[in-house]
C-alpha positions in Angstrom: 4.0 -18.0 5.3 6.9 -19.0 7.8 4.7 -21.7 9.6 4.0 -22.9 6.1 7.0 -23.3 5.0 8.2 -25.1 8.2 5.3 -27.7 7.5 5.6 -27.8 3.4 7.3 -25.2 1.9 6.0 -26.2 -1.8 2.7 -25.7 -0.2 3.4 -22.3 1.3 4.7 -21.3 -1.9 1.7 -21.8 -3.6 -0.2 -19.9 -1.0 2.3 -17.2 -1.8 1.9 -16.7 -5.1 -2.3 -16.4 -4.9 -2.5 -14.8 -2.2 0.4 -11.9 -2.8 0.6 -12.1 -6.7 -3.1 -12.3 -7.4 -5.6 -12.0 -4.2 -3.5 -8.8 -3.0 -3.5 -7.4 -6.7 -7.2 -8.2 -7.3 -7.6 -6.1 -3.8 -6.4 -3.3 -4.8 -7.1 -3.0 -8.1 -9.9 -5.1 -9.8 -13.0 -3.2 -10.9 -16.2 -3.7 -9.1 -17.5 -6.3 -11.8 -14.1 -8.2 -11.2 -13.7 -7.9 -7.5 -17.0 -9.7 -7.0 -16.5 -12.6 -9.7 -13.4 -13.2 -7.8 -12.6 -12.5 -4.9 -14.7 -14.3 -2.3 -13.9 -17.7 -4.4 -10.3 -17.1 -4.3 -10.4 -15.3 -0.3 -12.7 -18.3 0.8 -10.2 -21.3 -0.8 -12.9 -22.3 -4.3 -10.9 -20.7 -6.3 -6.8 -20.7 -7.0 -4.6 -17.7 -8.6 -1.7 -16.8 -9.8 0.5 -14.6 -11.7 1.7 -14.5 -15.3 4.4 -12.4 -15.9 7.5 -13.4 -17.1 8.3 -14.5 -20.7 10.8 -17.0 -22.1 13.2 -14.0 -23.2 11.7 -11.5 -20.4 12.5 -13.1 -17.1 14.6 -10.4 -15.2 13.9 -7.7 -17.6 9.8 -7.2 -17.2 9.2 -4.2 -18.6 11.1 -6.2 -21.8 7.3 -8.4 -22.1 6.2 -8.7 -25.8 3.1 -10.4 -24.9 0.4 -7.7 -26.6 -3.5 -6.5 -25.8 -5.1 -5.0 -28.7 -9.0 -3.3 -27.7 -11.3 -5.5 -29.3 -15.5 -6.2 -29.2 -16.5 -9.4 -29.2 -18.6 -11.0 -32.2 -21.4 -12.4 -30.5 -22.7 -9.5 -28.5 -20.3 -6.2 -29.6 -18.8 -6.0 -25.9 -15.7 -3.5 -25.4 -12.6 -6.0 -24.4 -9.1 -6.8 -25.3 -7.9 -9.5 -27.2 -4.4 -11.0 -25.7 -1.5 -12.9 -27.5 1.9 -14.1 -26.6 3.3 -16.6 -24.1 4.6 -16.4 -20.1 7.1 -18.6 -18.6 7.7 -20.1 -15.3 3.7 -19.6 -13.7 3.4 -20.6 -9.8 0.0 -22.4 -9.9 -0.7 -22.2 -13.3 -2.1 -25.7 -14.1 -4.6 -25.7 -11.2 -5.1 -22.0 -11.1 -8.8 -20.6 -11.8 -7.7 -16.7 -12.4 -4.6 -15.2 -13.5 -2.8 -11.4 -13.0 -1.4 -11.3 -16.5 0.5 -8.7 -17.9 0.3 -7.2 -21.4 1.8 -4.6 -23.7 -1.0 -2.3 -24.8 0.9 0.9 -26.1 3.8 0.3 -27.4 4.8 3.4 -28.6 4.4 5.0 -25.0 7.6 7.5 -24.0 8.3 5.6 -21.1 8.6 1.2 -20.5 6.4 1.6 -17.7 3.2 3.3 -19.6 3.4 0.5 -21.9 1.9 -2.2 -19.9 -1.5 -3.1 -18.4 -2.7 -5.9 -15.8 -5.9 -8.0 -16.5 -7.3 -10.3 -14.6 -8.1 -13.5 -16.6 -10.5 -17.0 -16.2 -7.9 -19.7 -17.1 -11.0 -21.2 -18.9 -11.1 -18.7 -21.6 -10.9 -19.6 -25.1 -7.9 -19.7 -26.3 -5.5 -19.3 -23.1 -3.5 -23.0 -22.6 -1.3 -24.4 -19.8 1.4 -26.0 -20.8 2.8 -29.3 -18.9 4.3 -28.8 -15.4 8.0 -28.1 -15.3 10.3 -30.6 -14.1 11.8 -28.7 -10.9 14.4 -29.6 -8.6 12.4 -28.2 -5.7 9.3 -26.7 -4.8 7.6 -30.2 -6.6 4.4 -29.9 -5.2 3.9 -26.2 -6.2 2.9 -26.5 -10.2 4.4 -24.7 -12.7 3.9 -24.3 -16.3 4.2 -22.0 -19.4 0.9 -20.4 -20.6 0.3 -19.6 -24.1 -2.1 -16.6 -25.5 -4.3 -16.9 -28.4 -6.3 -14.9 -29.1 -7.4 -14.9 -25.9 -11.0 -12.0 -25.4 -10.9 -10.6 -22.0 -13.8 -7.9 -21.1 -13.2 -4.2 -20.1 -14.1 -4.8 -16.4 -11.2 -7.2 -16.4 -7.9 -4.7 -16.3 -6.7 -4.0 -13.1 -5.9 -0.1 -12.5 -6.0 1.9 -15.8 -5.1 1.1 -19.2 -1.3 1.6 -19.3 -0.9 1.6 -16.2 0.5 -2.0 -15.6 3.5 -0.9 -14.2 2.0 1.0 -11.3 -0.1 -1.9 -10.6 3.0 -4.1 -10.4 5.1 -2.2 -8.2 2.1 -1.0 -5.8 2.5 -4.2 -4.0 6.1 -5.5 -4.5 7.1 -4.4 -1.6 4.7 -6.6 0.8 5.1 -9.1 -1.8 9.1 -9.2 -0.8 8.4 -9.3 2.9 5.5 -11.6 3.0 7.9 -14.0 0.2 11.0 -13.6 3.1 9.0 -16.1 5.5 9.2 -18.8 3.2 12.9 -18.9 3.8 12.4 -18.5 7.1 10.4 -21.6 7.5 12.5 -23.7 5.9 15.5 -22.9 7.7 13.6 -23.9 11.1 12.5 -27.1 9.2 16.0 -28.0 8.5 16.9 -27.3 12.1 13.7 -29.8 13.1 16.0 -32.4 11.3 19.2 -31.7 12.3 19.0 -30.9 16.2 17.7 -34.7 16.9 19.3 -36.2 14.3 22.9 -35.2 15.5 21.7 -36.1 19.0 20.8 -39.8 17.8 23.0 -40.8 15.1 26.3 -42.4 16.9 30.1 -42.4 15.6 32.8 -43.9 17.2 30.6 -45.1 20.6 29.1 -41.5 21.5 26.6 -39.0 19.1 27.9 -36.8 16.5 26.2 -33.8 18.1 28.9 -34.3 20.9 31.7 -33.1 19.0 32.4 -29.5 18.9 32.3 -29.4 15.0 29.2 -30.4 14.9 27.8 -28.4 17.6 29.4 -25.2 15.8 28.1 -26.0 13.0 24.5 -26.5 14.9 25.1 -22.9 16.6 25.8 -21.1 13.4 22.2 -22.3 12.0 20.6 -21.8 14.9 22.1 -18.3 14.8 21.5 -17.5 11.7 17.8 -18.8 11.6 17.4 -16.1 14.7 18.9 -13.0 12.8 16.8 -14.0 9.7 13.9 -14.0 12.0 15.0 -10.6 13.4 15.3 -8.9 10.5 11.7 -10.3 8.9 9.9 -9.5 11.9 11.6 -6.0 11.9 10.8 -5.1 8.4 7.5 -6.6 9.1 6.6 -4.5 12.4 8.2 -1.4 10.3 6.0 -1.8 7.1 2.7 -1.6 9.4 3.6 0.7 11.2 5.0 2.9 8.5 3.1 2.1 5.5 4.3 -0.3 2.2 4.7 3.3 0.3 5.1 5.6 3.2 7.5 8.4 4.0 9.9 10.2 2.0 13.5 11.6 1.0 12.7 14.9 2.9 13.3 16.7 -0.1 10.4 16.1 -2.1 11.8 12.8 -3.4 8.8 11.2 -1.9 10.5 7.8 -1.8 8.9 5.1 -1.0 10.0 4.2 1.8 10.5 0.5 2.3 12.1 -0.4 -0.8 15.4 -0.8 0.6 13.9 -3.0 3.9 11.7 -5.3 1.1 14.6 -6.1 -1.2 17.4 -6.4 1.4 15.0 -8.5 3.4 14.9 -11.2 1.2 18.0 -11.0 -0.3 19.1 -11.4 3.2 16.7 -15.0 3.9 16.7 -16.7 0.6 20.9 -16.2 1.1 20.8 -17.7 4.5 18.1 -20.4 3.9 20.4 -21.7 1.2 23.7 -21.7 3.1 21.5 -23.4 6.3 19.7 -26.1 4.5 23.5 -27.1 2.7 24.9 -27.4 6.1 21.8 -29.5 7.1 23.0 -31.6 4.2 26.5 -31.9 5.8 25.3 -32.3 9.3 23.6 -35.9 7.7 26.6 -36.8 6.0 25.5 -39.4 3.7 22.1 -39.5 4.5 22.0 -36.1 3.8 22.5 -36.9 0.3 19.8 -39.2 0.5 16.3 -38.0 -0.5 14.7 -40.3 2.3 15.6 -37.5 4.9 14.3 -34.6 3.0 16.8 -32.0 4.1 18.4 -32.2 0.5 14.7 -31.3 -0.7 15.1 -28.8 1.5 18.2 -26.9 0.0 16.5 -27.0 -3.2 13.0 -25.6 -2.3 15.3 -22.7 -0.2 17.2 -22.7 -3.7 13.9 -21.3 -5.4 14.2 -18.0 -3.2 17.6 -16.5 -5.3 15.9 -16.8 -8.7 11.7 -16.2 -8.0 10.2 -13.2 -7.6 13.5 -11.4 -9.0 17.0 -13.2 -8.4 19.7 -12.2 -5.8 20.9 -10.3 -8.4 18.8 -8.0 -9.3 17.8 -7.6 -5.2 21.3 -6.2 -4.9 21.1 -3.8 -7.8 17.9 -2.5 -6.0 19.8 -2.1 -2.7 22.9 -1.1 -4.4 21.5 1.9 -6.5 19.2 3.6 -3.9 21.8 3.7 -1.7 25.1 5.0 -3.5 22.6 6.2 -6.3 22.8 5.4 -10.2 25.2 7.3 -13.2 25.7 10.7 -11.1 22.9 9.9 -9.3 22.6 11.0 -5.5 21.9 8.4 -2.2 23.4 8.8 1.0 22.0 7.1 4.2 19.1 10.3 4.6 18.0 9.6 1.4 17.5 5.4 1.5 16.3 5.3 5.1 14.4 9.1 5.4 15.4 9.0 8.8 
């Protein structure tokens, strides 16, 4: 994902989303019938995926979804299935993708938000699912996006992933590498930017001698380069720590049982997407006014970095995860023992 990035992150994003948001779900959860319709098209590169999620009014607020899966037979032959209505918003790879991990409401009157949901795994061919046109984006261009609308749509049984209502569990059971693998995209970009700037400030002449010879410049080139190596720290860290510890390993100590590298997941890229965005706008100054100018691509640059504060939950709501597990919620508990369980 870094490497990508560095090349094209657009690209890289892509990759992302089918091989985190879909390939990794489809992994772990598809039924037998589903795992081998899909995956060795979508492992060996025939096939695209992606994720349908979020909702024009349920964006932050997931478990808010209204899209619905009622258990249905189909006509022709009397086959057990679902039928699924409603819309998503903001799709990574829709409009080229083959399957998608979409999420439903299938018991609404469940106690708790969580058991109300269920993941399928869906052909984008199916009658009655519909991409909508590509979103106009200010970055990320080459990585489609588009709305995708419901009707009707007849899925069979073999296609939920996990259990019936248990949609939830499927989503958070690989957030955590999702968050991680996601925080090399940044990563990437930031070195890009630093592949335009370092030669650039060493070329481009002001007053009879390069601009990378003043010391503004070159403290401005130190505190990328520095902040590209702690970024890179801290992902490789989490990285080394989440294989050898497990994605949902460990525990509070206390019968908690935690799981364990939510903190490192969330903070991790929190931590990039932040710095890739104040990097690539320095890269922007660094050019001046050629910066500004789309013909040197690190403006493009600030805006594909942009994309990693608002996908795959927004700065935001990455600090209200950090925040909460380690002061702890209304009269709830936290303390250092209980967020890091060592």
């Amino acid at each position: 994902m870094e490497a990508l990035s560095r090349a094209w992150p657009a690209a890289a994003l892509s990759y992302g989303a089918h091989s985190n948001l879909c390939v990794n779900q489809l992994a772990r959860h598809a039924s037998a019938e589903a795992a081998a319709a899909y995956l060795p098209g979508l492992v060996d590169g025939s096939a695209v995926g992606g994720l349908a999620m979020s909702e024009p009014a349920a964006g932050s607020d997931v478990m808010g979804m209204t899209t619905t899966a009622a258990p249905a037979t189909r006509g022709s032959d009397g086959a057990a299935g679902w039928v699924l209505h409603g819309a998503k918003a903001w799709c990574t790879n829709a409009p080229i993708a083959d399957v998608l991990v979409i999420y439903a409401v299938t018991h609404p009157e469940a106690a708790s938000k969580g058991s109300r949901l269920t993941a399928f795994a869906v052909e984008t061919a199916s009658a009655g699912l519909t991409v909508g046109r590509p979103l106009a984006k200010i970055g990320m261009t080459a990585s489609p996006t588009a709305d995708v609308h419901l009707d009707g749509v007849w899925v069979p049984a073999s296609a939920v992933l996990g259990e019936p209502g248990g949609g939830a569990a499927v989503l958070m059971s690989g957030l955590n590498s999702e968050r991680l693998v996601l925080a090399g995209g940044p990563l990437g970009i930031m070195e890009a930017a630093l592949d335009v700037v370092v030669p650039y400030v060493r070329e481009r002449r002001q007053f009879g001698v390069p601009v990378g010879s003043f010391g503004l410049m070159q403290g401005k080139v130190a505190d990328m380069v520095t902040a590209t190596a702690a970024t890179r720290a801290h992902v490789y860290a989490v990285a080394a720590e989440m294989d050898a510890e497990g994605e949902e390993a460990g525990g509070d100590g206390g019968g908690g049982g935690r799981r364990r590298m939510n903190v490192e997941a969330a903070s991790v890229i929190l931590a990039a997407a932040e710095a890739a965005v104040a990097v690539t706008g320095e890269a922007v100054q660094a050019l001046g006014g050629n910066g500004y100018c789309v013909e040197y691509g690190v403006g493009g640059l600030w805006a594909d970095a942009k994309l990693y504060t608002i996908g795959a939950g927004t700065s935001e709501i990455r600090r209200t995860l950090v925040g909460k597990a380690v002061v702890g919620g209304e009269g709830g508990g936290g303390g250092d023992d209980a967020v890091w369980g060592r």
